[in-house]
C-alpha positions in Angstrom: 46.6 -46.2 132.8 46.2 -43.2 130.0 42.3 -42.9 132.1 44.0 -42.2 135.6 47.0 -39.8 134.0 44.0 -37.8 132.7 42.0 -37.4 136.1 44.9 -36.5 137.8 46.1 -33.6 134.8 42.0 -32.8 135.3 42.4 -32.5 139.3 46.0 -30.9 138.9 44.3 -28.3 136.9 41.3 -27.6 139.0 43.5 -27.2 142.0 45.6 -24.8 140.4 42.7 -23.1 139.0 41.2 -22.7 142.3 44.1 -21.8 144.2 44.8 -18.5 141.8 41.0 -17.4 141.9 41.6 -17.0 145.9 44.9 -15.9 145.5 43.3 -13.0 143.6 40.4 -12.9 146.1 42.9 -12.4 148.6 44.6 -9.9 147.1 42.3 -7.5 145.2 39.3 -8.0 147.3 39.7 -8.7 150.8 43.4 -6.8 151.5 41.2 -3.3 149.6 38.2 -4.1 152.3 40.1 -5.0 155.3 42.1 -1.4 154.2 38.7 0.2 154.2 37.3 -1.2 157.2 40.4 -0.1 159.2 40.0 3.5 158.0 36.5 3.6 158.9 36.8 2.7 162.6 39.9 5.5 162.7 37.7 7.6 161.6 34.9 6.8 163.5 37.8 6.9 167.1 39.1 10.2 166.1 35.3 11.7 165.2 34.1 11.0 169.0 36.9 11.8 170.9 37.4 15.1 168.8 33.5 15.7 169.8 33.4 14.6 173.5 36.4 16.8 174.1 34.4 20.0 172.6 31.0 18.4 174.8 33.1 18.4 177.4 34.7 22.1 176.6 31.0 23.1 176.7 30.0 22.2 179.9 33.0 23.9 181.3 32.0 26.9 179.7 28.0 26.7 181.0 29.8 25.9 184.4 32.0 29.2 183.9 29.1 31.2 182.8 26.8 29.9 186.3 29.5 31.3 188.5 29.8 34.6 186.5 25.9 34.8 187.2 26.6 33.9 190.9 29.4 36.8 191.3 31.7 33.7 192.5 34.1 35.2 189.8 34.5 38.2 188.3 34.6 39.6 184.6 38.3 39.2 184.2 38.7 35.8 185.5 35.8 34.5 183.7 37.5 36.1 180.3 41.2 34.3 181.2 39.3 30.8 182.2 37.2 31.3 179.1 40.4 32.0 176.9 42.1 29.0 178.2 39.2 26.5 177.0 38.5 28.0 173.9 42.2 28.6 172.8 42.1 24.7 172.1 39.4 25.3 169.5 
């Protein structure tokens, strides 16, 4: 009887053991990552849409440019057009 009171304190123990080391894996390891990891792929949104809006800012302004060249538009409405995109900058 005094054998199987021991395995079970001995099992109790490891159990409890156990469950605090992934309690603390939980809470100091993989809460800091999964933290990390979101603010990476923020980051990572925020970083190409901030540069396909200026890619896309660009084009509109080779686009202005070709019909200046053209003489589809003149001086003044080329500077108000151009204005307009790079105000956002």
């Amino acid at each position: 009887m005094q054998n199987s009171s021991m395995d079970f304190q001995k099992d109790y123990q490891y159990h409890f053991q156990t469950m605090s080391q992934e309690s603390f894996m939980t809470e100091y390891l993989l809460l800091p990552i999964i933290i990390f990891l979101s603010i990476i792929l923020i980051y990572s949104y925020i970083k190409k849409k901030l540069l396909r809006d200026e890619k896309e800012d660009l084009e509109s302004l080779k686009l202005l440019q070709e019909l200046l060249n053209s003489g589809t538009i003149n001086e003044n409405e080329f500077e108000k057009k151009k204005n307009r995109i790079t105000s956002k900058w």
